[in-house]
Residue, then its C-alpha position, 0 to 999 in steps of 0.5 A: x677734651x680728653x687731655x684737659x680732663x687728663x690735665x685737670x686730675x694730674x694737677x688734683x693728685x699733686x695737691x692732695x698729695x702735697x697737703x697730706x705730707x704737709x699735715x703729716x709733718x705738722x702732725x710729727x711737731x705736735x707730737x714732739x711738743x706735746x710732752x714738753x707741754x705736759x712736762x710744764x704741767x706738773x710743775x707746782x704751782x707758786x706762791x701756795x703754803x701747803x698744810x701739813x695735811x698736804x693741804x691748801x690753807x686759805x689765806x684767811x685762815x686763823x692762828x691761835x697762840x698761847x702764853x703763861x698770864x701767872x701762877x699762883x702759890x700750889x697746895x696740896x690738901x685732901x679737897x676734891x678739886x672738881x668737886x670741892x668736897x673734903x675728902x674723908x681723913x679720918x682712916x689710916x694715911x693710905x686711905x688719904x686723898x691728895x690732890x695737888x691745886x695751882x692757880x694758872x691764868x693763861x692768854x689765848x690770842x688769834x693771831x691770823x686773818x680769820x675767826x676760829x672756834x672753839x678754843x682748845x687748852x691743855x696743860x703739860x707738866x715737867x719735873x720731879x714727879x713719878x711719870x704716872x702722875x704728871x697728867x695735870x687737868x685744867x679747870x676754868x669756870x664754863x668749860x665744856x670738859x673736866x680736863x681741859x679749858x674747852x670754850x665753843x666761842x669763836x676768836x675773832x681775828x687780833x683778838x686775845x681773851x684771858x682764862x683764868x683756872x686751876x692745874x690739879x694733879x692725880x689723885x695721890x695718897x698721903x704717904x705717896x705724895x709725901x714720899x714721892x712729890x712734896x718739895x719736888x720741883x715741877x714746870x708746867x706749859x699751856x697748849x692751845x687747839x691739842x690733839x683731842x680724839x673726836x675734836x678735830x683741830x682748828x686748820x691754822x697759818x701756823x701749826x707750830x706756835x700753839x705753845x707756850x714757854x715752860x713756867x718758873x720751876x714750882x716747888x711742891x709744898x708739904x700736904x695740908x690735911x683738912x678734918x670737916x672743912x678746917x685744917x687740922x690746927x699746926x704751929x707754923x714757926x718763923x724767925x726773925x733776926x734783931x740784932x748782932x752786936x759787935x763786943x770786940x776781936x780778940x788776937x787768937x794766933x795768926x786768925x783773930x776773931x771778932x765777939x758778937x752777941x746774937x739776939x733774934x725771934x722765934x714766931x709761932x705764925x699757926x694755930x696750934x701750941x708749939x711745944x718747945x724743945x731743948x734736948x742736948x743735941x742738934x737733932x732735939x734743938x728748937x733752933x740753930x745758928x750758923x754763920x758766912x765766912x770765905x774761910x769755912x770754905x777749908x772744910x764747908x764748900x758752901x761757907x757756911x757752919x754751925x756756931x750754937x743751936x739750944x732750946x725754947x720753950x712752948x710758944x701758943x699760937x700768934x706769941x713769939x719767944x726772944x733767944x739771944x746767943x751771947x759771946x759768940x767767937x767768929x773769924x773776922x771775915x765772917x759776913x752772914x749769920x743765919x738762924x733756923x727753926x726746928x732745924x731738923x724739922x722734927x715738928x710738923x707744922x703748916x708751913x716747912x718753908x719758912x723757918x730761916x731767917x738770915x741778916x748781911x754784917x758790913x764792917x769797916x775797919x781802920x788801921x788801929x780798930x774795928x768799928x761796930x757794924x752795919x747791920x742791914x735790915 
C-alpha cells in the first residue's frame, strides 16, 4: 500500500511539472508576438481623407465654390456707398470724400454631398492702388455684415444661388484718388467661407477651391463730384471720323505721298458749354490729328505721328462742331488716321476716356494709278 501511495505522488509531480514548463514556453511566444501585434496597431487606417485640422471629414461634407457672374462699369463720386448720402463738396478739395463703386455679381455653388451654412463671401483686390487702400467691402441687399456678403441660409447639395452686390473702396479724398488711383488698373477675386474672427468656418471636402479667378483688368475712372444730388454739369467731347478722301499722290523724291482730305465731328455728349479752344500750339488745341504708317517707325516706335491739330469753337451741350484738315500729305503706306479731342486734356470733362476716334484706309493700287480708297466704317 505504501509504494502505490509513493507511486501515485511521483507520477503527480511529473505532471505538474511538465504543465508548468509547457505554460512557461507558451507564455515566452506570446511575449515575442506581442509587439508585433502592437506594431500593426499603430498603422493608420486606409481610406480616410484627413482635414487640414488633423481631422476626419465625413463623407457627406459640403464644398463650397466660387466664381466671377460680371462687373459692371466703376464710378468713383462723392456718395456714401453704405449710406447713399451725397457727401458734402462744398469745402476746399481735401475735404472731399471719394468712394470708388463697382457693380459685381458672383455665383456661390455646393459642390459636396451635404448641406452647409451660412454663406461667407469677400472680395480681394490687386493693382495699382496704394496697399492701404485695396481693402475693398462687398455689399448685397440682406447680408448680415456691412463688409462682406454673409447670408445664414443653408446650400443645399449641387445647388448654386447667384448674388448680386457692389465692391466699394475706402474712403479717399479728392486730391488722393485723383493723384494716387484714377486710371490705374486694378483686378478683383471672390472668396467663399474667408477666415472671419469669431465666424468659424464651414469643414469642407476641399479647403483649397474656395476661390475664384482674378477679373479683367478695371481701369479706374476720373472722380465725378455730385453738389445736392446732381453732378456737377461738364462738356463730355467725343469725336467721330466722316471721311478721308483720296485727291492724288504726288512724286516727292524716291518717297511719294498720297493727298488726302480729312473731314470728322467734334461731339459735345455733357451738360455743360464746351468753350472751345484754338491757341497756337498743341498744348492749346481743341483737337489733333495723327496718322499709321510702317515708315514712322524710323523715329515713332509705335507708328504713329502728328500731322495737323487746331481750334474749335464753343460747342453747347448735345450740339457738334464739323472740322476737316484739307490737302493733307502722307507716305503712301499709311493705313490708319486718328483724331483726338482736348488732346492734352486741358478741359475737365465727364468723361476723359472717349475722346479718340480712329478709322483703317484699304487701297488698291494698279501699275499706272492709285484707286480712291475704302474707308471702313
Amino acid at each position: 500500500m505504501e509504494k502505490s501511495l509513493s507511486l501515485f505522488c511521483l507520477i503527480l509531480v511529473l505532471f505538474f511539472g511538465f504543465s508548468s514548463l509547457s505554460f512557461a514556453e507558451k507564455l515566452e511566444d506570446i511575449k515575442q508576438i506581442q509587439p508585433r501585434l502592437s506594431a500593426q496597431k499603430e498603422l493608420p487606417q486606409k481610406n480616410v481623407l484627413p482635414s487640414v485640422t488633423g481631422q476626419l471629414v465625413s463623407a457627406v461634407s459640403p464644398d463650397f465654390e466660387v466664381r466671377i457672374v460680371s462687373i459692371g462699369t466703376a464710378t468713383a463720386t462723392n456718395r456714401d456707398p453704405f449710406s447713399g448720402r451725397i457727401e458734402d463738396a462744398s469745402g476746399p478739395e481735401e475735404m472731399i470724400p471719394i468712394y470708388v463703386t463697382i457693380p459685381f455679381s458672383i455665383a456661390v455653388k455646393n459642390s459636396g454631398r451635404g448641406g452647409a451654412r451660412p454663406i461667407r463671401v469677400s472680395i480681394e483686390s490687386d493693382g495699382g492702388m496704394p496697399p492701404a487702400y485695396r481693402t475693398f467691402n462687398y455689399k448685397v441687399e440682406g447680408s448680415r455684415l456691412p463688409s462682406m456678403l454673409y447670408i445664414d441660409e443653408s446650400l443645399a447639395p449641387g445647388a448654386e444661388r447667384t448674388f448680386n452686390g457692389t465692391i466699394y473702396s475706402q474712403q479717399f479724398t479728392l486730391p488722393l484718388y485723383r493723384s494716387d488711383a484714377e486710371r490705374v488698373t486694378m483686378r478683383f477675386r471672390a472668396v467663399v467661407d474667408p477666415e472671419f474672427s469669431g465666424h468659424p468656418s464651414v469643414s469642407e471636402l476641399n479647403e483649397r477651391n474656395n476661390t475664384s479667378a482674378w477679373s479683367m483688368p478695371i481701369n479706374l475712372p476720373p472722380a465725378t463730384i455730385s453738389v445736392a444730388g446732381s453732378p456737377i454739369p461738364k462738356p463730355d467731347l467725343t469725336m467721330r471720323i466722316d471721311d478721308i478722301r483720296y485727291k492724288e499722290t504726288l512724286p516727292h523724291g524716291g518717297d511719294p505721298l498720297d493727298v488726302y482730305d480729312i473731314y470728322f465731328t467734334m461731339f459735345n455728349n455733357g451738360t455743360a458749354r464746351y468753350r472751345g479752344n484754338g491757341g497756337p500750339t498743341l498744348d492749346q488745341a481743341a483737337w489733333s490729328v495723327e496718322y499709321f504708317a510702317e515708315s514712322n517707325r524710323r523715329f515713332h516706335p509705335d507708328g504713329w505721328a502728328l500731322l495737323a491739330y487746331g481750334g474749335c469753337s464753343a460747342i453747347e451741350p448735345g450740339a457738334s462742331s464739323p472740322l476737316r484738315v484739307d490737302s493733307a500729305d502722307l507716305p503712301v503706306d499709311t493705313t490708319k488716321i486718328r483724331v483726338t479731342a482736348d488732346p492734352r486734356n486741358k478741359d475737365d470733362e465727364l468723361n476723359e476716356a472717349n475722346n479718340t476716334a480712329e478709322k483703317t484706309i484699304v487701297k488698291f493700287r494698279t501699275p499706272e494709278r492709285v484707286v480712291e480708297p475704302l474707308i471702313e466704317r
